[in-house]
C-alpha positions as CSV (number, residue, x, y, z in Angstrom):
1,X,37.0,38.3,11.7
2,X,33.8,37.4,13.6
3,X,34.3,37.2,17.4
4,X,33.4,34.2,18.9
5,X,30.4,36.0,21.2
6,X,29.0,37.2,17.7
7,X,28.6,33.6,15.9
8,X,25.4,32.9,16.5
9,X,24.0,35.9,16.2
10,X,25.4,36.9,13.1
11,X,25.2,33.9,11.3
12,X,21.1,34.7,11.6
13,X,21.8,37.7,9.9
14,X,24.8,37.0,7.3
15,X,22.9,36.3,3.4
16,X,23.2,32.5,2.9
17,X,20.9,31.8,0.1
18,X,20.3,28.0,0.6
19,X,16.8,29.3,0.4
20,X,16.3,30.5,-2.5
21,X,18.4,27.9,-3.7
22,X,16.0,25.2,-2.5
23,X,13.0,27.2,-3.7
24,X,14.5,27.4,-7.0
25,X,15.4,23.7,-7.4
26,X,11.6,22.8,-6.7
27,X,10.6,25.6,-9.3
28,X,11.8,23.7,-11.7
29,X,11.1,20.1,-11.0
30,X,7.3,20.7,-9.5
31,X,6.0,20.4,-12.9
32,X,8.4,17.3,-14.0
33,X,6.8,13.6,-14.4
34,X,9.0,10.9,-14.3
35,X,6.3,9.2,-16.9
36,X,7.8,11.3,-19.3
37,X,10.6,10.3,-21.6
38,X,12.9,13.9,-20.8
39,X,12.8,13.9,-17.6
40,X,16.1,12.5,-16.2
41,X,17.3,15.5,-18.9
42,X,15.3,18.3,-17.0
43,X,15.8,16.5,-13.4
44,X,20.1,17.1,-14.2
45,X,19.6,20.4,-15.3
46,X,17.9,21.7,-12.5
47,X,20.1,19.7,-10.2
48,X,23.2,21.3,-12.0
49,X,21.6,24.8,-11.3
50,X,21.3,24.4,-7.5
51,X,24.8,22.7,-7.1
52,X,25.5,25.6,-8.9
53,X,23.8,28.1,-6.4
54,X,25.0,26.3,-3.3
55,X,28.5,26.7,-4.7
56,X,28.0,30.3,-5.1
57,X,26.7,31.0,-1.3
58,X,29.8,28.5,-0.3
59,X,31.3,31.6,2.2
60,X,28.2,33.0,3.2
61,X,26.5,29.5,4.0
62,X,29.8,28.2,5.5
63,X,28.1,27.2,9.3
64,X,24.4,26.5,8.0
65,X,23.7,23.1,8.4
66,X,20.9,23.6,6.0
67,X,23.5,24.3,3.5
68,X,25.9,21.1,4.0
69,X,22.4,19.2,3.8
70,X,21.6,20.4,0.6
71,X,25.1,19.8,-0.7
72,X,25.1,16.1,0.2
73,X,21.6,15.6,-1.2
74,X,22.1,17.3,-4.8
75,X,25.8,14.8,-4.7
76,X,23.2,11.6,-3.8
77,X,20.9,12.5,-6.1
78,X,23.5,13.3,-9.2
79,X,24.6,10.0,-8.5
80,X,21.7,7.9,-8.6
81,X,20.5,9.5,-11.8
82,X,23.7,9.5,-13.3
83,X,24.0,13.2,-14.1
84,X,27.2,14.8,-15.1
85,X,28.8,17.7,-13.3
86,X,29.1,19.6,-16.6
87,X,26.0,20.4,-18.7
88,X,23.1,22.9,-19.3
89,X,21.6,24.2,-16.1
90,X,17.9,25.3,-15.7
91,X,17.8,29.3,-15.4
92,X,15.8,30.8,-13.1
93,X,14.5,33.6,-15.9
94,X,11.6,31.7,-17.8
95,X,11.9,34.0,-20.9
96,X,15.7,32.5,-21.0
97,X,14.6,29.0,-21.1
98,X,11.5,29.0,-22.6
99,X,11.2,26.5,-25.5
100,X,8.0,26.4,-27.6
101,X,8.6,22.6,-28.3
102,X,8.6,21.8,-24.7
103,X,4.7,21.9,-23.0
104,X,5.5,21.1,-19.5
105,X,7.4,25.0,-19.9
106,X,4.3,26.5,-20.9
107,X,2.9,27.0,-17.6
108,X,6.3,28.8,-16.1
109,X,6.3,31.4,-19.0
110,X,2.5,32.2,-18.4
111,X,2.9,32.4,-14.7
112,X,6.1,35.1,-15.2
113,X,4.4,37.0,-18.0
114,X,0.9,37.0,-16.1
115,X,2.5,37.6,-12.4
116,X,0.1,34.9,-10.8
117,X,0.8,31.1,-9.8
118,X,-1.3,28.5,-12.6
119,X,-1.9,25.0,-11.3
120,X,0.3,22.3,-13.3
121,X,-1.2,21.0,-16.5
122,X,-4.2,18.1,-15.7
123,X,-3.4,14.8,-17.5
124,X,-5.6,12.4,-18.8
125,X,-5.7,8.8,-19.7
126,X,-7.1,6.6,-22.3
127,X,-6.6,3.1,-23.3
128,X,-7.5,0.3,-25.5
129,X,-6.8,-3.5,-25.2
130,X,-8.1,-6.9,-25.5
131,X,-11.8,-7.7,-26.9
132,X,-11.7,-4.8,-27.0
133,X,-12.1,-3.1,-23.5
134,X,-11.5,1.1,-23.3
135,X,-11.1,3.2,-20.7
136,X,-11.8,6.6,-21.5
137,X,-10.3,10.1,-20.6
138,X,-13.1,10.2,-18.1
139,X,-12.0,7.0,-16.5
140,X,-15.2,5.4,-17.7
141,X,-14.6,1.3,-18.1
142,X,-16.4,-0.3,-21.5
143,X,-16.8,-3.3,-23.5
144,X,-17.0,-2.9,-27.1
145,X,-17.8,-4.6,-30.3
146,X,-16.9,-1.2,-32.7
147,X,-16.0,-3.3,-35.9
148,X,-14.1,-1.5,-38.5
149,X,-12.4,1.9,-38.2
150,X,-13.0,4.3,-35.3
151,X,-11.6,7.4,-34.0
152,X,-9.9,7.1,-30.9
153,X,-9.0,10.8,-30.9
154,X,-9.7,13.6,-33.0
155,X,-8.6,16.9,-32.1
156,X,-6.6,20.0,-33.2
157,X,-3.7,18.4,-32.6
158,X,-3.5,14.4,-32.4
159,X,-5.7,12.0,-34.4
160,X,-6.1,8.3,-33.6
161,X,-8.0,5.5,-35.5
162,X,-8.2,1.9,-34.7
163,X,-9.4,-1.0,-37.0
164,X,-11.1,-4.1,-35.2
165,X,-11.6,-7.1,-36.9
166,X,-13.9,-10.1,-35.3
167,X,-12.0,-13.0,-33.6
168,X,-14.2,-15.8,-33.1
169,X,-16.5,-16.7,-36.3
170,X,-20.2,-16.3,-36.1
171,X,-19.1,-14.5,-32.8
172,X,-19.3,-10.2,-32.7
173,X,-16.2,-10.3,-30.8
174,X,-13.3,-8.1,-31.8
175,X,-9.8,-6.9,-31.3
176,X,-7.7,-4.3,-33.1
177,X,-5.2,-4.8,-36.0
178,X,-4.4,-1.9,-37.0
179,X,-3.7,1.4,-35.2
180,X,-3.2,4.9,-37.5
181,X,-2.0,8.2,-35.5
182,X,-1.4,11.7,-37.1
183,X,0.5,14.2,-35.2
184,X,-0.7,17.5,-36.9
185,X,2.1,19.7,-37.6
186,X,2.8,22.4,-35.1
187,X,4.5,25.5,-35.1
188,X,8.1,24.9,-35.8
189,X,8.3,22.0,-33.7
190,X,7.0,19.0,-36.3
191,X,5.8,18.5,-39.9
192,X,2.6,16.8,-39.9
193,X,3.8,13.0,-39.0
194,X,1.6,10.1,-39.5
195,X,2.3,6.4,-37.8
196,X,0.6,3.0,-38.8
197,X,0.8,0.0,-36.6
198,X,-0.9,-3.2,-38.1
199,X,-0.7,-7.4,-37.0
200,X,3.1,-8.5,-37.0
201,X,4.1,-4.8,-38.8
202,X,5.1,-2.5,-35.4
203,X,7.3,0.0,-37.2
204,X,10.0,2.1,-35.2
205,X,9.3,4.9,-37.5
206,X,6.5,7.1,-38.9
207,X,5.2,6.0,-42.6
208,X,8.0,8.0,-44.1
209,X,10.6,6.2,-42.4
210,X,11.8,9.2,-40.0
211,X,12.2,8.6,-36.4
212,X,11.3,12.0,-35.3
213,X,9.3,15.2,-36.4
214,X,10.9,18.7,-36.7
215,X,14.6,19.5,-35.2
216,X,15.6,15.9,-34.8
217,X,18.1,17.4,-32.0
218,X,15.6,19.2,-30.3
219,X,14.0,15.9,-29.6
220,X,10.3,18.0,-30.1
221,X,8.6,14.3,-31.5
222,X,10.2,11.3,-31.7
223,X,10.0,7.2,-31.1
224,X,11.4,4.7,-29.2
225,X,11.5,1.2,-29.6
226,X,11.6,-0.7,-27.2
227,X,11.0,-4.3,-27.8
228,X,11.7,-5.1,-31.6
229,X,8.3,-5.7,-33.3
230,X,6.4,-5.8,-30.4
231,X,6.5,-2.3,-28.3
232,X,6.9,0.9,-29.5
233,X,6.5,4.3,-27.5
234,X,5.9,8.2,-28.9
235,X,6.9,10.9,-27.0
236,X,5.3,14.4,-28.1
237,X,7.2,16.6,-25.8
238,X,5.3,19.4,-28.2
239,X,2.2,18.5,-26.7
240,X,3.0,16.9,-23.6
241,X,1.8,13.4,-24.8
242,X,3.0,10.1,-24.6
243,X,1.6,6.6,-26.1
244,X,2.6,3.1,-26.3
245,X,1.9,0.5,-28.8
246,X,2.2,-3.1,-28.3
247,X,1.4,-6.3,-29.9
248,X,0.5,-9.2,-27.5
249,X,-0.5,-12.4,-29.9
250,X,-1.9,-11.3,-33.1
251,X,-3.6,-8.1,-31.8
252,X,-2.7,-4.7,-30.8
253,X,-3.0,-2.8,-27.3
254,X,-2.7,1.4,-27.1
255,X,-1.8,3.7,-24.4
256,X,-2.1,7.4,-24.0
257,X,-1.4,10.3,-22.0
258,X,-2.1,13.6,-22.9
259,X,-3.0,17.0,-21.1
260,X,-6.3,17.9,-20.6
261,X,-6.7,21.4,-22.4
262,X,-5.2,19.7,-25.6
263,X,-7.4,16.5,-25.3
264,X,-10.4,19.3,-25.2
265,X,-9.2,21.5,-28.2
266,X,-11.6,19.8,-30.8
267,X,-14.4,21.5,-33.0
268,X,-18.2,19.9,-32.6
269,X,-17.5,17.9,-36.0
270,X,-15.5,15.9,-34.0
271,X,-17.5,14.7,-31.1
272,X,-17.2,10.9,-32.4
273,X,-14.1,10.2,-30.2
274,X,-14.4,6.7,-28.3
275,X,-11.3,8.3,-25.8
276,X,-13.5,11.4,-25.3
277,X,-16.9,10.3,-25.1
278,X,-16.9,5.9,-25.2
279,X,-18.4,3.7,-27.8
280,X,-22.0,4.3,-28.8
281,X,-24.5,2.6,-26.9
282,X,-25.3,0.5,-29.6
283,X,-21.7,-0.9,-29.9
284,X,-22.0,-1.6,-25.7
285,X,-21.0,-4.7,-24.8
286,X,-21.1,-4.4,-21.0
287,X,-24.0,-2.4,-18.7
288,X,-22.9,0.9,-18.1
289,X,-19.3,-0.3,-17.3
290,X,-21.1,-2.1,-14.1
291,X,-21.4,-6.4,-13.6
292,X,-24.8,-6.1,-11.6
293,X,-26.1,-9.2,-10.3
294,X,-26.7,-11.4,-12.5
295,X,-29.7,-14.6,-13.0
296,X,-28.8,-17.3,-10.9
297,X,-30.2,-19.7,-13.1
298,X,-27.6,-18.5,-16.1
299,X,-24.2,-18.7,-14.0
300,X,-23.4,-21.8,-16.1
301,X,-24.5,-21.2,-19.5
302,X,-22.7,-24.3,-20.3
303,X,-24.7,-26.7,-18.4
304,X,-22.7,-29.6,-17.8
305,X,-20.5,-29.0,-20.6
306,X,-17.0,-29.5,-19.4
307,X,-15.4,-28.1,-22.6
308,X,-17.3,-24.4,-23.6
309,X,-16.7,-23.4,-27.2
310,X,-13.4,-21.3,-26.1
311,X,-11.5,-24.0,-24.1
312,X,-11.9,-22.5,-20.6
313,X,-14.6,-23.1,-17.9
314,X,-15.3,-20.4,-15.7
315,X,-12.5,-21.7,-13.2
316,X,-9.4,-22.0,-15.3
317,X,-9.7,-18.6,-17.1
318,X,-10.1,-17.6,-13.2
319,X,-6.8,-19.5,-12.8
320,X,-5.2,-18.5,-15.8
321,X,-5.8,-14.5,-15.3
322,X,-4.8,-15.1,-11.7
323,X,-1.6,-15.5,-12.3
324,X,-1.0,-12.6,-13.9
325,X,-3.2,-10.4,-11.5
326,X,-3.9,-10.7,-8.4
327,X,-5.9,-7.6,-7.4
328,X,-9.6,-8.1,-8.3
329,X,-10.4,-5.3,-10.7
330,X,-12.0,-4.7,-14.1
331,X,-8.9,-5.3,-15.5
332,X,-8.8,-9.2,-14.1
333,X,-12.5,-9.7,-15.1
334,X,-11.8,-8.4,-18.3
335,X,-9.0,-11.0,-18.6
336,X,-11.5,-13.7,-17.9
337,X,-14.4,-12.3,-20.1
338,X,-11.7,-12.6,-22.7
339,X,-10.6,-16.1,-22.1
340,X,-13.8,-17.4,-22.3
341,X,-15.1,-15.4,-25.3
342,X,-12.0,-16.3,-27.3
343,X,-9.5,-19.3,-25.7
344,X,-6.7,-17.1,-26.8
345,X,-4.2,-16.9,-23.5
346,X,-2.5,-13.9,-25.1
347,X,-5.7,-11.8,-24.0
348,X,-3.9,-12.7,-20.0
349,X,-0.9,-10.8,-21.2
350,X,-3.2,-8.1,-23.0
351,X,-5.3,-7.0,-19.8
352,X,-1.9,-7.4,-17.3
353,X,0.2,-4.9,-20.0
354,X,-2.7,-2.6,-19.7
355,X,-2.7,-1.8,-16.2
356,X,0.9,-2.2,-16.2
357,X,0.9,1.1,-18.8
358,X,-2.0,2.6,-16.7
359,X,0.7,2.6,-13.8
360,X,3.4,4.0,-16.2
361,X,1.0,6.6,-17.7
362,X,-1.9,8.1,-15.6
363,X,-1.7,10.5,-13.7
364,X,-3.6,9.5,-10.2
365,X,-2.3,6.5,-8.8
366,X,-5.6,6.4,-6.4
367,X,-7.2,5.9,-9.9
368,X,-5.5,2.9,-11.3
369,X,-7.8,0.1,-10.5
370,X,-11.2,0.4,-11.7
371,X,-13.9,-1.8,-9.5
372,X,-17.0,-3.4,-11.6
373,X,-18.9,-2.7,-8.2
374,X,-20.3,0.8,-8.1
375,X,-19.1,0.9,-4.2
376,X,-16.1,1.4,-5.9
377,X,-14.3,-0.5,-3.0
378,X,-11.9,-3.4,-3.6
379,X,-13.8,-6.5,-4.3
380,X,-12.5,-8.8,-1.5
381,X,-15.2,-11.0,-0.5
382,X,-15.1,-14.5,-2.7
383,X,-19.4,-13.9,-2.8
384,X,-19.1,-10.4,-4.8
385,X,-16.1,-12.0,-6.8
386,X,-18.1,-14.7,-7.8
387,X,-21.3,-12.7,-8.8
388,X,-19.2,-10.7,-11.2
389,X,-17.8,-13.8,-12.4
390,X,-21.4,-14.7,-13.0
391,X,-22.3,-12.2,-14.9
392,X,-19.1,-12.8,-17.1
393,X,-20.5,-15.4,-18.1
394,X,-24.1,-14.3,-18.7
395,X,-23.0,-11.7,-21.3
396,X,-20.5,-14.4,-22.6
397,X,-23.7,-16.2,-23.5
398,X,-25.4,-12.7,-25.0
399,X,-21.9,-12.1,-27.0
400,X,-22.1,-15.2,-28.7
């Protein structure tokens, strides 16, 4: 037995490992997203691991206050996410756990076999919505006209086309009806799987009516719906890529997010990617993703018209978006560009899902609202919201 005079002292020298236990725990949750569809799965196995070690340095760890912490936070946090006491555990040998179909491993095998600490995988973003409006993997804002197929994506391992059709007649507006994505077989992990989304068809499974690529219990590829006909979500654990499809009114929206050395793996043939590199200048819409000032003398197009051509003035499609969103960013003025290029409210709903899956999805939430000003503040001032406005509707005018 330890003598009381000894307690302190010894207790600095006795081998609790809450430590390494800790150390351990954020080893193998660093690299976790809570974006991505496994990760209540990983989260519970590497809780299970350090309840696991604390368990094991019980004796050792008996007057640590560190240790009783750690105890009561691994029994909050199995609790709020529901994880079971019994079930597979994270391992703290990579070569043990390493799964080929599972990217967000990848890094923790290369760092044991190579001895030196890797940075976490980069994400990127891309998206599609509304008239149609894409924001690229570079975070670069455009309008589009792009009739007809285009590749979204092309690279060695993901391709995505989109077919736009015009919306108004005698008007080069356009949305997309149709949306084709090929995941390219890999390893043992998937066949090759192809999906096709088109106007009031959203499939919950690929064109061969699977569910899921490769093992279907290893979970490698598979999809989830989650509203019936109207929102559909992939997750590619394979590659570390997620995207959701969803049909608002009679057009489609997509959303993806997919790491940064996989979006890059293409060959030169392949360099017409709208996600990669933005629509052609020809097929601009907008001014280098910017709303500059715009003539005074064209802020009404409409004259004294009270009814334009789509069914909204200037301030109701203001109104309308404004309901939906309230912060002041490309996102709102591309509600309203829609609205008055079109008249159809689901456009509203189009530009507010779109942001919403930008906050699901990418990866920097500093990132997440894109300004039309170059100052690339927040547009607060009701004079720099209404010159943006303004030049809404001078390109309206151009669009027609």
């Amino acid at each position: 037995l330890l003598s009381v005079s000894c307690l302190g002292d010894c207790q600095l020298h006795t081998s609790c490992g809450i430590q390494k236990c800790t150390s351990d725990f954020v080893s193998f949750t660093s690299h976790l997203n809570t974006a991505l569809e496994d990760f209540d799965l990983e989260f519970c196995k590497a809780l299970r691991a350090y309840s696991l070690c604390t368990y094991r340095n019980s004796k050792v760890c008996r007057g640590n206050l560190v240790y009783h912490s750690a105890v009561l936070g691994i029994g909050d946090l199995m609790t709020q996410r529901n994880c079971t006491k019994d079930g597979p555990t994270s391992s703290t040998n990579p070569e043990m756990t390493h799964d080929p179909c599972n990217y967000s491993g990848h890094t923790e095998v290369r760092e044991h076999r190579e001895g030196e600490k890797t940075p976490p995988p980069t994400y990127l973003f891309c998206g599609l919505f509304g008239d149609p409006h894409l924001r690229t993997f570079k975070d670069h804002f455009q309008t589009c006209k792009v009739e007809g197929a285009w590749p979204l994506i092309d690279n060695n391992y993901l391709s995505v086309q989109v077919t736009n059709v015009p919306v108004v007649p005698g008007s080069s507006a356009t949305a997309t009806k149709k949306i084709t994505i090929i995941f390219k077989s890999y390893q043992d992990c998937t066949d090759q799987k192809v999906y096709q989304a088109m106007t009031d068809d959203l499939p919950a499974a690929f064109v061969d009516g699977t569910t899921s690529g490769g093992d279907g219990n290893s979970r490698s590829l598979h999809i989830v719906e989650k509203v019936s006909g109207r929102y559909i979500e992939m997750h590619a654990r394979y590659i570390g890529t997620t995207v959701y499809i969803r049909q608002l009114g009679h057009y489609l929206t997509l959303a993806i997010r997919m790491p940064r050395e996989l979006v890059m793996a293409f060959e030169e043939s392949q360099d017409l990617q709208l996600c990669v590199n933005g629509c052609p200048s020809s097929e601009r819409i907008d001014q280098s993703g910017h709303l500059p000032l715009p003539v005074m003398g064209k802020l009404r197009p409409w004259g004294a018209a009270a009814h334009p051509l789509s069914g909204y003035t200037l301030e109701t499609a203001t109104t309308k978006c404004h309901e939906k969103m309230l912060v002041k960013d490309i996102y709102f003025y591309s509600c309203v560009f829609d609205l008055l290029t079109t008249g159809d409210a689901n456009f509203t709903a189009a530009a507010h899902s779109a942001l919403q899956d930008v906050e699901a999805l990418h990866p920097s939430k500093e990132h997440w609202h894109i300004f039309p000003r170059s100052g690339g503040g927040n547009v607060g001032g009701d004079s720099k919201f209404s010159v943006s406005l303004g030049f809404l509707c001078l390109i309206f005018v151009a669009y027609l």
